[in-house]
Backbone as a printed PyTorch tensor [residue, N CA C, xyz], in Angstrom:
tensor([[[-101.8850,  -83.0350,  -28.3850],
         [-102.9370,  -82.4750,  -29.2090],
         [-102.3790,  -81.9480,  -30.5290]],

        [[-101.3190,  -81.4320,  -30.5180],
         [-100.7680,  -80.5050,  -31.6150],
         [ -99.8180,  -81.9060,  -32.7050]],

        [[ -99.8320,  -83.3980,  -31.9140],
         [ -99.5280,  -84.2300,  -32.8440],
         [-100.7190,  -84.7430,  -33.6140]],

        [[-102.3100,  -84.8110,  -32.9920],
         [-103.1190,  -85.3570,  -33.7070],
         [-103.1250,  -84.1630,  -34.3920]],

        [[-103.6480,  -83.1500,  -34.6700],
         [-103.8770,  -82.2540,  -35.3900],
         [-103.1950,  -82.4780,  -36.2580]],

        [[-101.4030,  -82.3110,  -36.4600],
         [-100.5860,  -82.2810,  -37.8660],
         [-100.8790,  -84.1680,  -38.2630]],

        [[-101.1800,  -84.7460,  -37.6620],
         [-101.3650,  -86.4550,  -38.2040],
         [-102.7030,  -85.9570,  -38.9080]],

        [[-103.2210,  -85.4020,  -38.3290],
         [-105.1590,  -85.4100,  -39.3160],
         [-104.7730,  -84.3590,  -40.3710]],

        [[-103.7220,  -83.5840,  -40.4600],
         [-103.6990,  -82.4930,  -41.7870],
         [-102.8770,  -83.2960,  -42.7800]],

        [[-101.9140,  -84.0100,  -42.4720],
         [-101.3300,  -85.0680,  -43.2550],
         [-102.0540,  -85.7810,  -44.3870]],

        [[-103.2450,  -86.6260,  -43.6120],
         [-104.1600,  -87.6730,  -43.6620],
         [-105.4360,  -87.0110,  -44.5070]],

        [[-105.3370,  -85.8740,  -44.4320],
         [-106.4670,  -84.8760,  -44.9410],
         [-105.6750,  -84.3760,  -46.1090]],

        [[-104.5340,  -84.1820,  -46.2370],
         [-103.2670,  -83.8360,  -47.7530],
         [-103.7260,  -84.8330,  -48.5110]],

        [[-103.1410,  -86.1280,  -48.1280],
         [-102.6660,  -86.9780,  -48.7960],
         [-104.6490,  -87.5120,  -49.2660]],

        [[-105.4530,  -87.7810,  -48.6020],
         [-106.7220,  -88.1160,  -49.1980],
         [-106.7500,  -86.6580,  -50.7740]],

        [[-106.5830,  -85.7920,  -50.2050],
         [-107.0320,  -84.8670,  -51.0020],
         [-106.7090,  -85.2400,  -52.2750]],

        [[-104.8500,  -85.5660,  -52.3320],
         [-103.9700,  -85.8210,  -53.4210],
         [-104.1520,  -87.4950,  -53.9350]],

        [[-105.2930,  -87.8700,  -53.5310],
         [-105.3420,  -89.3970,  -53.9430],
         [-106.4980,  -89.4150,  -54.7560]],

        [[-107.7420,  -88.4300,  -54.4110],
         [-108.8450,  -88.3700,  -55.3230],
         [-108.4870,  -87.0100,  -56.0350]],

        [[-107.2840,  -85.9150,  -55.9970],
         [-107.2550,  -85.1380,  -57.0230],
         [-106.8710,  -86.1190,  -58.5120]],

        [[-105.4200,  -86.8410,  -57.8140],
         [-104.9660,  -88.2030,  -58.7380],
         [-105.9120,  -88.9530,  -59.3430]],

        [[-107.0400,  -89.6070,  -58.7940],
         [-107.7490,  -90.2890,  -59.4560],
         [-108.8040,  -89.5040,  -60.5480]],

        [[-109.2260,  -88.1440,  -60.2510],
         [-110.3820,  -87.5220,  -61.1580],
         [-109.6230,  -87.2650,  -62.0310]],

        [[-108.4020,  -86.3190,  -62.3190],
         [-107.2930,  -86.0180,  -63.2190],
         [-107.3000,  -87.4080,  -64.1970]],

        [[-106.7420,  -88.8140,  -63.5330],
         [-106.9520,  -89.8750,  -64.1310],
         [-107.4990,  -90.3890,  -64.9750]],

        [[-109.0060,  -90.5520,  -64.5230],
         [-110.3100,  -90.9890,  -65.2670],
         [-110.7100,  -89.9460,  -65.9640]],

        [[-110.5160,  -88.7010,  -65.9710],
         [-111.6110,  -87.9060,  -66.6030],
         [-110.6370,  -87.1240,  -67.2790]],

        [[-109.6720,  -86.7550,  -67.1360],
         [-108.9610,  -85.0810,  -67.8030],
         [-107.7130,  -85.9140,  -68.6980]],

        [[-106.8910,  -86.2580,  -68.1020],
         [-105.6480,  -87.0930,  -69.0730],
         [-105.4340,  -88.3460,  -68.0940]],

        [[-104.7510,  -89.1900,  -69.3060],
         [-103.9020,  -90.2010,  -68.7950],
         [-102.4370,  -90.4510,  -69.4950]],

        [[-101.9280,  -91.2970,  -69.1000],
         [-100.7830,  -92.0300,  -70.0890],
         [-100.8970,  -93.3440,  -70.3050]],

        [[ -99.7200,  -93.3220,  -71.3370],
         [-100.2190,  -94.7530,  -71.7220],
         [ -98.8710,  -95.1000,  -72.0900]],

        [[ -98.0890,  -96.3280,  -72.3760],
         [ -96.8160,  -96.7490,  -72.7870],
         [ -97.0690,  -97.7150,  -74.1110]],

        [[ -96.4030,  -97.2820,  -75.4130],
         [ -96.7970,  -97.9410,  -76.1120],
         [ -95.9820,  -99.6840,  -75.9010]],

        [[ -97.0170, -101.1710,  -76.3860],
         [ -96.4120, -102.0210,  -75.8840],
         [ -95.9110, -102.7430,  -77.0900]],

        [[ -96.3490, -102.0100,  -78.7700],
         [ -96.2100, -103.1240,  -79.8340],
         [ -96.0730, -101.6020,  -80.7550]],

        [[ -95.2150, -102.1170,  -82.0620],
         [ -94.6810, -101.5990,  -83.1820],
         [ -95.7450, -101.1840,  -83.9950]],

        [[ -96.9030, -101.0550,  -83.5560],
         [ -98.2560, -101.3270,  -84.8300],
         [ -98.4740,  -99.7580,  -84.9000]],

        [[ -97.6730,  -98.8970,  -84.8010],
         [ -98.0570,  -97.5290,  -84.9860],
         [ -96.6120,  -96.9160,  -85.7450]],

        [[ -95.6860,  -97.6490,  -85.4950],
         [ -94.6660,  -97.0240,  -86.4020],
         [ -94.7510,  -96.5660,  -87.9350]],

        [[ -93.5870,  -95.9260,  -88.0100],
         [ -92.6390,  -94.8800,  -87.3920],
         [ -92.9230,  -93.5080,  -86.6050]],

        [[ -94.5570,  -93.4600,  -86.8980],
         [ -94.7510,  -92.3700,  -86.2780],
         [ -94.4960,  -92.2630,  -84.3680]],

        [[ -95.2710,  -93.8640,  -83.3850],
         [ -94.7790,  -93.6470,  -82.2020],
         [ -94.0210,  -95.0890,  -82.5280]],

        [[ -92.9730,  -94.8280,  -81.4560],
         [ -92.2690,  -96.0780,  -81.2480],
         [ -92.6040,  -97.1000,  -80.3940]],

        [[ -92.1100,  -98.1760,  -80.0090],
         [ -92.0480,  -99.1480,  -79.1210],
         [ -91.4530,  -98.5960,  -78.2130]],

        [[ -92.2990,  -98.2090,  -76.7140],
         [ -92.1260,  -98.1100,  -75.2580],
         [ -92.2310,  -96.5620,  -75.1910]],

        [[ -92.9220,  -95.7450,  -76.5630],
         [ -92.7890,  -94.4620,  -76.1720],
         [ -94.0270,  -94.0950,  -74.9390]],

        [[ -94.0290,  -92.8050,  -74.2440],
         [ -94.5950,  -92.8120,  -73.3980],
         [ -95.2160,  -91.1710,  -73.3950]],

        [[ -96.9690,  -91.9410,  -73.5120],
         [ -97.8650,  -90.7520,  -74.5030],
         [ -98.6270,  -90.0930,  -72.9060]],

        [[ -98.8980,  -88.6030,  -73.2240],
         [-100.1120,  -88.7710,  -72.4370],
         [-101.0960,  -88.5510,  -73.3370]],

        [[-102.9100,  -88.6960,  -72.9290],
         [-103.7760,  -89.0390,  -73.7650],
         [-104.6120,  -88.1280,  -72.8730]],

        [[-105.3820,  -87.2250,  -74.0750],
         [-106.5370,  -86.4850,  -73.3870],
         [-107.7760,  -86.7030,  -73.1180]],

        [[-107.9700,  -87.2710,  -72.1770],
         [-109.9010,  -87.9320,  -72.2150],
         [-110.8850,  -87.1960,  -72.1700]],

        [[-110.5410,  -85.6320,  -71.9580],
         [-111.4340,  -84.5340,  -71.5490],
         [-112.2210,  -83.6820,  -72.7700]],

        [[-110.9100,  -83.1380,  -72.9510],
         [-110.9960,  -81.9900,  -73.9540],
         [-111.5700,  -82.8760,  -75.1330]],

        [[-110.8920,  -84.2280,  -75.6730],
         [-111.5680,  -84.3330,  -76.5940],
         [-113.2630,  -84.4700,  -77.0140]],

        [[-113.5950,  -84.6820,  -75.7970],
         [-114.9380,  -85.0110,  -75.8350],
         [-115.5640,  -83.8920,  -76.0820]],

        [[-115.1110,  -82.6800,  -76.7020],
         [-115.2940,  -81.2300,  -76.7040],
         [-115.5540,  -80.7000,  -78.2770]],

        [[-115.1010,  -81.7600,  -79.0890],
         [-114.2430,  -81.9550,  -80.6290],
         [-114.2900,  -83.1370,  -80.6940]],

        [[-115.0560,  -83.2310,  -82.1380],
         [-115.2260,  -84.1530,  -83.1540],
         [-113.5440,  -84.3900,  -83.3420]],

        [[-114.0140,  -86.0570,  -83.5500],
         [-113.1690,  -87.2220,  -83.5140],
         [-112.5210,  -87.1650,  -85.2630]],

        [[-111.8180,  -86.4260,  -85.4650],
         [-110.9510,  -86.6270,  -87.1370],
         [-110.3810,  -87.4070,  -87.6310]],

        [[-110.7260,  -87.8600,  -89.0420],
         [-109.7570,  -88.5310,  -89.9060],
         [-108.2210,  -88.0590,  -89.7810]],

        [[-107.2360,  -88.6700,  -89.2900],
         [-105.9370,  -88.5790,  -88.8100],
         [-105.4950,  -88.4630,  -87.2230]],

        [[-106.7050,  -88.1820,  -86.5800],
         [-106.3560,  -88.4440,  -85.0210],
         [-105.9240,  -90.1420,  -84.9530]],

        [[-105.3360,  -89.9190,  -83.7510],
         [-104.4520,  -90.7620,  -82.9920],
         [-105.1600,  -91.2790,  -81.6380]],

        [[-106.0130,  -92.1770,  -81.6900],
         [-106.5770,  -92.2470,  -80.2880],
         [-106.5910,  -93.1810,  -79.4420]],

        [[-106.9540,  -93.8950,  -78.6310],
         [-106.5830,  -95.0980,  -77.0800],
         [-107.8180,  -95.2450,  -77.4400]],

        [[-108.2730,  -96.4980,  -77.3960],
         [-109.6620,  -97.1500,  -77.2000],
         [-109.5440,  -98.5750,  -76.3880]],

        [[-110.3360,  -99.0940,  -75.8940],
         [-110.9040, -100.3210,  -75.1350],
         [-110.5170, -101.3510,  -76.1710]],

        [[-109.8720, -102.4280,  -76.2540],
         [-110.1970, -103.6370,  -76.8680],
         [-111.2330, -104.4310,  -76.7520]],

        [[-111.9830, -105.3110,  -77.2850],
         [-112.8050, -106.2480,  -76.7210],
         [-112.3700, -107.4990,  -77.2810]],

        [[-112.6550, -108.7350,  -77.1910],
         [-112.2100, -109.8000,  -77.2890],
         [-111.9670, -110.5560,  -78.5470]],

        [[-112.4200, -109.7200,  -79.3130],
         [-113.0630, -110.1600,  -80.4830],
         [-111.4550, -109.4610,  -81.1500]],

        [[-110.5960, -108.1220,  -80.8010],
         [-109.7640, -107.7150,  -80.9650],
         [-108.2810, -108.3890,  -80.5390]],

        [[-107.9970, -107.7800,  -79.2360],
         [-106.9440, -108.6300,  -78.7280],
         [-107.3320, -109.2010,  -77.9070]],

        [[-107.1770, -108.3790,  -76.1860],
         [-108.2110, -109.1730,  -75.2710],
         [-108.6900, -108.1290,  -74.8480]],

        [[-109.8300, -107.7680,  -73.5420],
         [-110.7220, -107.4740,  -72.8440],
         [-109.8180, -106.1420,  -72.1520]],

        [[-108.2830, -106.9850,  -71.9390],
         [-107.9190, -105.6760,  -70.6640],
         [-106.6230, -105.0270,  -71.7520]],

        [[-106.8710, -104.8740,  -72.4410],
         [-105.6420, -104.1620,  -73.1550],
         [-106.3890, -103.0000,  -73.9980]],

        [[-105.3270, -101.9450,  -73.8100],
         [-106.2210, -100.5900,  -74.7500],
         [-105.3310, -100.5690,  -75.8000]],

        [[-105.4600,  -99.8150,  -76.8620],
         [-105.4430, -100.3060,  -77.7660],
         [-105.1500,  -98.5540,  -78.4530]],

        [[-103.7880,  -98.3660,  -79.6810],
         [-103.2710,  -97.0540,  -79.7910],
         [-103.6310,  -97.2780,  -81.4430]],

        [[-104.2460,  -96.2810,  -82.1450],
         [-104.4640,  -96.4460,  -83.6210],
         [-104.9010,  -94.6640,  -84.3150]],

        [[-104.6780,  -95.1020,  -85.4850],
         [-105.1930,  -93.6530,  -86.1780],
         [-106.5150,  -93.5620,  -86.9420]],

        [[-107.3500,  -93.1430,  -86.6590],
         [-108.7140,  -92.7500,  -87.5080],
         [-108.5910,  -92.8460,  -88.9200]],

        [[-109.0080,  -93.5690,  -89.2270],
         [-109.0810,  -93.1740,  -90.9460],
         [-109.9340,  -93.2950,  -91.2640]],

        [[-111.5100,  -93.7110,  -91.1660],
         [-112.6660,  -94.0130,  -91.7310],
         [-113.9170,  -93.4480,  -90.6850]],

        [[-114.3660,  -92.5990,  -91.3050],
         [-115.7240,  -91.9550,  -90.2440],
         [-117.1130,  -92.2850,  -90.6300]],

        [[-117.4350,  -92.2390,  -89.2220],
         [-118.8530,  -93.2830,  -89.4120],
         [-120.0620,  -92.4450,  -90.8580]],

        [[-120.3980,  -93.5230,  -91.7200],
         [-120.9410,  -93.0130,  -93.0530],
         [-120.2090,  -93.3010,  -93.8030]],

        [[-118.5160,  -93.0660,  -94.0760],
         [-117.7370,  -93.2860,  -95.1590],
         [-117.5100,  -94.2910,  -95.5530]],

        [[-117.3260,  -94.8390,  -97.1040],
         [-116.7040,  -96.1350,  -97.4650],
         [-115.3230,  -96.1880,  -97.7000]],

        [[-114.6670,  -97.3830,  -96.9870],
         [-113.3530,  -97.5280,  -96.9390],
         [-112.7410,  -98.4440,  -97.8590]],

        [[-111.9900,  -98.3330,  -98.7950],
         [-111.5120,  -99.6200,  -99.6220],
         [-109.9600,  -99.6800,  -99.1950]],

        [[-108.9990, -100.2480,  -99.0180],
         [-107.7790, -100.8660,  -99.4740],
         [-107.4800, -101.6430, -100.7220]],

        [[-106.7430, -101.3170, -101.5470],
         [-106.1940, -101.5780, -103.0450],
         [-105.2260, -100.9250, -103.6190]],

        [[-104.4040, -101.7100, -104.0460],
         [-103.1430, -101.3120, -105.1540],
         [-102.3880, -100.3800, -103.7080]],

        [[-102.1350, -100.8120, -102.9840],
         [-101.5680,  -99.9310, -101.7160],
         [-101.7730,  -98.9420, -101.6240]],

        [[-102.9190,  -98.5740, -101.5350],
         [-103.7440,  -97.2430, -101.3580],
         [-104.8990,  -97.4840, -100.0920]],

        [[-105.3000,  -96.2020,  -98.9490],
         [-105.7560,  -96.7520,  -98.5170],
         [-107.0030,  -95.1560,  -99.5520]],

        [[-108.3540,  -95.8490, -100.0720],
         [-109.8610,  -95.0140, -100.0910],
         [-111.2840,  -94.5700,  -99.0250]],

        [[-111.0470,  -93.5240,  -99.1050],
         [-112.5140,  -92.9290,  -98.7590],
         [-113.1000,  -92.8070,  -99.5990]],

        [[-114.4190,  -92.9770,  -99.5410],
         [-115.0260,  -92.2880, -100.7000],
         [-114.7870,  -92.8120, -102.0660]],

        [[-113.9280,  -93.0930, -102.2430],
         [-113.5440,  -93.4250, -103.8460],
         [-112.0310,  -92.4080, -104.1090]],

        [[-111.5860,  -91.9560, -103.0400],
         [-110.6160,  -90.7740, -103.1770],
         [-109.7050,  -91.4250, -102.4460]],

        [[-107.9050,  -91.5300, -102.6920],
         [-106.9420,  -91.9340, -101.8420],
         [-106.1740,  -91.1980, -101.5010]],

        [[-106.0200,  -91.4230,  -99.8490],
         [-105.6460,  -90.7230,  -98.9290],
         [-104.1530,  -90.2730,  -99.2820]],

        [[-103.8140,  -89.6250,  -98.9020],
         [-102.3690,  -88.9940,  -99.1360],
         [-102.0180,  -89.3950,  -97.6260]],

        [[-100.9150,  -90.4620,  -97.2280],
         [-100.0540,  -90.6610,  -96.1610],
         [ -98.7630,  -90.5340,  -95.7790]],

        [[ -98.1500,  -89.4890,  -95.5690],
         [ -96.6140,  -89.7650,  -95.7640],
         [ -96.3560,  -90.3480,  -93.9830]],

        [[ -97.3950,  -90.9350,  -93.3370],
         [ -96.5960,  -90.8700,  -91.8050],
         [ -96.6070,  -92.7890,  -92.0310]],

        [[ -97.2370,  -93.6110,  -92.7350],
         [ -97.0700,  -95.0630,  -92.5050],
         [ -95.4340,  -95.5880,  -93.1230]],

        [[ -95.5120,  -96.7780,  -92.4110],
         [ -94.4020,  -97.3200,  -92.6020],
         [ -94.0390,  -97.7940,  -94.0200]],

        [[ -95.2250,  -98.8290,  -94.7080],
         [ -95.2680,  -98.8220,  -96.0590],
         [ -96.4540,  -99.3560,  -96.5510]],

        [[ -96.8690,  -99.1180,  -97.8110],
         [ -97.9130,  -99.1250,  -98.2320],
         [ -98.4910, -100.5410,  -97.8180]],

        [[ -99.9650, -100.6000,  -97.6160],
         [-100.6200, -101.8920,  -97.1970],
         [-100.3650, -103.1070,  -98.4490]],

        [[-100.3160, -104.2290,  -97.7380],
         [ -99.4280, -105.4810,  -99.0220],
         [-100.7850, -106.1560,  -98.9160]],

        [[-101.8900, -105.7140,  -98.6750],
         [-103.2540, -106.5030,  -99.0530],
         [-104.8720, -105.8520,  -99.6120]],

        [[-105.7850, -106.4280,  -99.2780],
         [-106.9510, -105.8750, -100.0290],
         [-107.8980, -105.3770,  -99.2160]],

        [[-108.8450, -104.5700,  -99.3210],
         [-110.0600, -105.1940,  -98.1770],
         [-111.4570, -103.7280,  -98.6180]],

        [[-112.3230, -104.5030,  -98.7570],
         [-113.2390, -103.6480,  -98.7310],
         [-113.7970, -103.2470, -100.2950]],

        [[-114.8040, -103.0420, -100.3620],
         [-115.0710, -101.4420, -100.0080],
         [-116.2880, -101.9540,  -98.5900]],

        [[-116.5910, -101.1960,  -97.6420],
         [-117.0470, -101.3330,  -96.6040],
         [-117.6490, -100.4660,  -96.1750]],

        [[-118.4380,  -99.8760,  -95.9990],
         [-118.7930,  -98.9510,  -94.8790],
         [-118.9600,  -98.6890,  -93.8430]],

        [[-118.5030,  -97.5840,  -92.8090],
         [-118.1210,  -97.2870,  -91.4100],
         [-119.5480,  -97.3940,  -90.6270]],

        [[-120.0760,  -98.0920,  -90.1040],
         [-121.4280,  -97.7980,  -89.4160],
         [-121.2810,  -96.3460,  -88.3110]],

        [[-123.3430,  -96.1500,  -88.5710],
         [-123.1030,  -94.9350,  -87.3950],
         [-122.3000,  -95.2930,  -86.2320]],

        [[-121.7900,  -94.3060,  -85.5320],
         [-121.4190,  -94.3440,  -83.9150],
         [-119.7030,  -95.1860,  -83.9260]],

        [[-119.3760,  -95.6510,  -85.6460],
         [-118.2050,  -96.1270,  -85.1150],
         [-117.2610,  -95.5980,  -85.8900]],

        [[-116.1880,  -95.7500,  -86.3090],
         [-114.9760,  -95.6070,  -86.3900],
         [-113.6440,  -96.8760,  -87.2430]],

        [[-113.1360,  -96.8500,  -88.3870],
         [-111.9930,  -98.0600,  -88.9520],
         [-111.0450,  -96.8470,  -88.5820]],

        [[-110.0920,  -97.8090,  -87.8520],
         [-108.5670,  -97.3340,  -87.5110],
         [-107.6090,  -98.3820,  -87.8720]],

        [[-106.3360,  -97.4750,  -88.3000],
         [-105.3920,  -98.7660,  -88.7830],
         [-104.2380,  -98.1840,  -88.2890]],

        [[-103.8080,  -99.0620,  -87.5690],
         [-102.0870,  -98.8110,  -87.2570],
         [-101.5720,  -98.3620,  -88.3330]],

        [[-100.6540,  -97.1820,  -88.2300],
         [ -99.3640,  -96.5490,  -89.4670],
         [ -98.6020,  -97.8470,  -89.5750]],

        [[ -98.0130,  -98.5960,  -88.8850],
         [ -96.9630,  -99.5340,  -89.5800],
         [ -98.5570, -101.0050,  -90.0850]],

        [[ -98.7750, -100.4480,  -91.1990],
         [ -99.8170, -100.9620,  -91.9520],
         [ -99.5640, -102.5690,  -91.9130]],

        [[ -98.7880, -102.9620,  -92.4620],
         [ -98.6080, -104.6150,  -92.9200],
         [ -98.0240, -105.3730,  -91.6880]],

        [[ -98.0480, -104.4830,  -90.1720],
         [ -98.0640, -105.2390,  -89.1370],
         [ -98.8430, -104.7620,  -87.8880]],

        [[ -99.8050, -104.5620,  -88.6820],
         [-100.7120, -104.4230,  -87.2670],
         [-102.1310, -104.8150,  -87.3950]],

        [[-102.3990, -104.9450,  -86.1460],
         [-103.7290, -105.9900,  -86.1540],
         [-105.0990, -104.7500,  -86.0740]],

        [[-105.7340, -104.1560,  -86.7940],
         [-106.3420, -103.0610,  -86.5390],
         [-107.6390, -103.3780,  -87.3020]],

        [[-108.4350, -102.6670,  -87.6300],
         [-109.9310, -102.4190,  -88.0230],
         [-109.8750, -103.7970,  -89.6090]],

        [[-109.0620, -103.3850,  -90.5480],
         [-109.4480, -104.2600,  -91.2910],
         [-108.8590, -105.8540,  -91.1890]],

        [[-108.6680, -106.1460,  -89.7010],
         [-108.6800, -107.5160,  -89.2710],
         [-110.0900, -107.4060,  -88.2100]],

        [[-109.8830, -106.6560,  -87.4490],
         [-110.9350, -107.2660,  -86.8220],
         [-112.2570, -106.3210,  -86.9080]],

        [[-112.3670, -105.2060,  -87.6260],
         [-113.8100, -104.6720,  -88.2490],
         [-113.5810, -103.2080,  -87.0300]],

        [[-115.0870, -102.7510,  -87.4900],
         [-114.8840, -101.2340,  -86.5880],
         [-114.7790, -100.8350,  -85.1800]],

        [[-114.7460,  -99.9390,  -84.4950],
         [-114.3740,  -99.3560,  -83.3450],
         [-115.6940,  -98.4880,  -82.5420]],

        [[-116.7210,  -98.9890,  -81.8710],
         [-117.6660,  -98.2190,  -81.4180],
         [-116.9810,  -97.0550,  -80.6060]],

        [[-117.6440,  -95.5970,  -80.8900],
         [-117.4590,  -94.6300,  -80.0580],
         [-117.0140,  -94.5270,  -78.5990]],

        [[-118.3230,  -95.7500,  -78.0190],
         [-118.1130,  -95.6390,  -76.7720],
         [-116.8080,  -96.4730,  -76.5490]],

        [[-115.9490,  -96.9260,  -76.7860],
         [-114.8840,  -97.8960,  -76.4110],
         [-114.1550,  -96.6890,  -76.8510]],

        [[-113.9150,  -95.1600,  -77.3550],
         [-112.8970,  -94.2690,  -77.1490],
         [-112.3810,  -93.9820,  -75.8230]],

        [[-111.1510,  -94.0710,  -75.4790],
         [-110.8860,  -93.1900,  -74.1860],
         [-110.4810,  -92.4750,  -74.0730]],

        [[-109.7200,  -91.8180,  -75.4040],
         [-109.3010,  -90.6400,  -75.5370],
         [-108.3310,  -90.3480,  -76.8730]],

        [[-107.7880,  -89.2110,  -76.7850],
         [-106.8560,  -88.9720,  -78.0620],
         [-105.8710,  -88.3240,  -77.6220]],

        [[-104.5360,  -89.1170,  -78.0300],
         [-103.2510,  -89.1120,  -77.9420],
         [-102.3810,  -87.8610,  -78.2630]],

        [[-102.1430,  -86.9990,  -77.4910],
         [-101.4350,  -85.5760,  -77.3170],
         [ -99.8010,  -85.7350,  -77.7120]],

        [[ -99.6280,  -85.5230,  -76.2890],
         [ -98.0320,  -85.7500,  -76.4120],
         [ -97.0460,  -86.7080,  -75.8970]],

        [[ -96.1430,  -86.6900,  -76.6480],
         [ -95.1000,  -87.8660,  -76.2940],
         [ -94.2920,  -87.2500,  -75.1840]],

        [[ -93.8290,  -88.0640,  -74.5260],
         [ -93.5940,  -87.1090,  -73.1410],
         [ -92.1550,  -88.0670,  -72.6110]],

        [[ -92.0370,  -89.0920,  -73.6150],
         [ -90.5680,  -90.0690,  -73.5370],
         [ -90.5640,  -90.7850,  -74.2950]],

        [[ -89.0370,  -90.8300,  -74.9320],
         [ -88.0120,  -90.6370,  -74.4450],
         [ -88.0110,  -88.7900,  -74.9230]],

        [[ -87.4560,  -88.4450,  -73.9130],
         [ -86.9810,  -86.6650,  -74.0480],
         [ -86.9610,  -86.2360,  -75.4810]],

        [[ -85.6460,  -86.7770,  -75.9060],
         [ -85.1310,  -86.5760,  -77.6750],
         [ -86.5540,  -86.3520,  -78.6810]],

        [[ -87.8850,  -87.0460,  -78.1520],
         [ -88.5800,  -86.6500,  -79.0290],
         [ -90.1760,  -85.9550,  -78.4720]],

        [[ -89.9920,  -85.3970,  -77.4130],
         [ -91.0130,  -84.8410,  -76.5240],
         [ -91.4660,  -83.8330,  -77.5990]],

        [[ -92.9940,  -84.4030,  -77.6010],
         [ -93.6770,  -83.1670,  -78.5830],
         [ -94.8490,  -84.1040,  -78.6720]],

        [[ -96.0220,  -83.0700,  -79.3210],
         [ -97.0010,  -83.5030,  -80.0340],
         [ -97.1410,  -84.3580,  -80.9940]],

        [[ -97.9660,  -85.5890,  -80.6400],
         [ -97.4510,  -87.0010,  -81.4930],
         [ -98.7990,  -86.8260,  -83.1000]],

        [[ -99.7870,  -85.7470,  -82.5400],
         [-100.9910,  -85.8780,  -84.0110],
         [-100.6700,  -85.4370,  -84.8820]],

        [[ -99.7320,  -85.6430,  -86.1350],
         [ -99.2940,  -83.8560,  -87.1480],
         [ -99.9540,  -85.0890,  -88.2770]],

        [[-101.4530,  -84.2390,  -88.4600],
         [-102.0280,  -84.7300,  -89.3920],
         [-101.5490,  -83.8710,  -90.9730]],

        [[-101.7760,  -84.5730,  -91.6150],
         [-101.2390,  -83.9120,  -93.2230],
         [-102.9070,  -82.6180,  -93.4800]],

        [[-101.7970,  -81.5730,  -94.0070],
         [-103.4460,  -80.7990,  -93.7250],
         [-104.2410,  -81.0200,  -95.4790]],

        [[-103.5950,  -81.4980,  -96.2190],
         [-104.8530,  -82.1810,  -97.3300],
         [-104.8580,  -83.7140,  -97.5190]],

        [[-105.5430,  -84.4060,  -96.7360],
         [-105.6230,  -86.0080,  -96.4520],
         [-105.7990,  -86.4190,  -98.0750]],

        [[-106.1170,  -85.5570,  -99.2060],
         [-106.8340,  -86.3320, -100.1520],
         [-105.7700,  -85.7860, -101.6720]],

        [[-104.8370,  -85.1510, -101.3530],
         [-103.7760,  -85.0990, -102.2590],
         [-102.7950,  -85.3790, -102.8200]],

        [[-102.7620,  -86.0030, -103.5250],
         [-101.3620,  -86.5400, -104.0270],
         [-100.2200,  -85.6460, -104.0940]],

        [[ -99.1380,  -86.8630, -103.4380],
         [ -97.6220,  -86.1160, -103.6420],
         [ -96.6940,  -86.7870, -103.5880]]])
């Protein structure tokens, strides 16, 4: 008797710790491993983020967040998520020119991309409910001004902290606090 009992408290642990695992999962944070260079220098290739799915939904989505969204097919493919930075909010017009990226008619001050964009695009505007994100390593990544905007609902969250390799464990968002100043 006293073996079924500790077999059913076991069995009753481990369920517990399988749907604490899964709600934590889906709903509060996840991680994610980056699999491509399209965010450098800011994250690297194979760094290893966790991502908040909770809290953000708490707080408006900012020009300079860092967030995980859904791909759809039209992007890369269907089952791949997808790591980028906000730059265009739904209402705003976005231009690329003279390696500048514009809001508004105003250019952004970036010191976190790799190097200035080597092409054109736009002027455009962000529709309601969505979102243009562009990878920091600009002139290699496949992001909003290849394949157009980012609906809300395909957010899964926004990218906290880097959590590997050790050497650079910290908070991966350090947005510039005047996006619209030259320096």
């Amino acid at each position: 008797m006293k073996f079924l009992k500790s077999l059913f408290e076991w069995i009753v642990i481990i369920v517990v710790a399988f749907v604490l695992s899964l709600v934590i999962r889906n709903f509060v944070i996840d991680t994610r491993i980056v699999p491509t260079g399209s965010m450098l220098p800011t994250i690297q290739l194979d760094d290893r983020l966790i991502v908040d799915r909770l809290f953000y939904k708490f707080d408006m989505i900012n020009r300079g967040d860092i967030v995980v969204f859904k791909s759809t097919k039209d992007m890369v493919s269907e089952e791949e998520d997808l790591v980028k930075r906000v730059i265009g909010l739904p209402g705003e017009e976005i231009q690329i020119k003279n390696g500048k990226v514009f809001v508004n008619g105003k250019a952004l001050y970036e010191p976190y991309i790799a190097e200035a964009p080597a092409y054109e695009y736009g002027p455009v505007t962000v529709p309601p409910n969505s979102y243009f994100m562009l990878g920091d390593n600009r002139n290699d990544s496949k992001d909003s001004h290849i394949w157009g905007f980012v609906d809300s609902d395909l957010i899964l969250g926004r990218v906290w902290i880097r959590y590997w390799p050790l050497d650079r464990f910290g908070k991966v968002n350090q947005i510039p606090p005047d996006y619209f100043s030259e320096q």
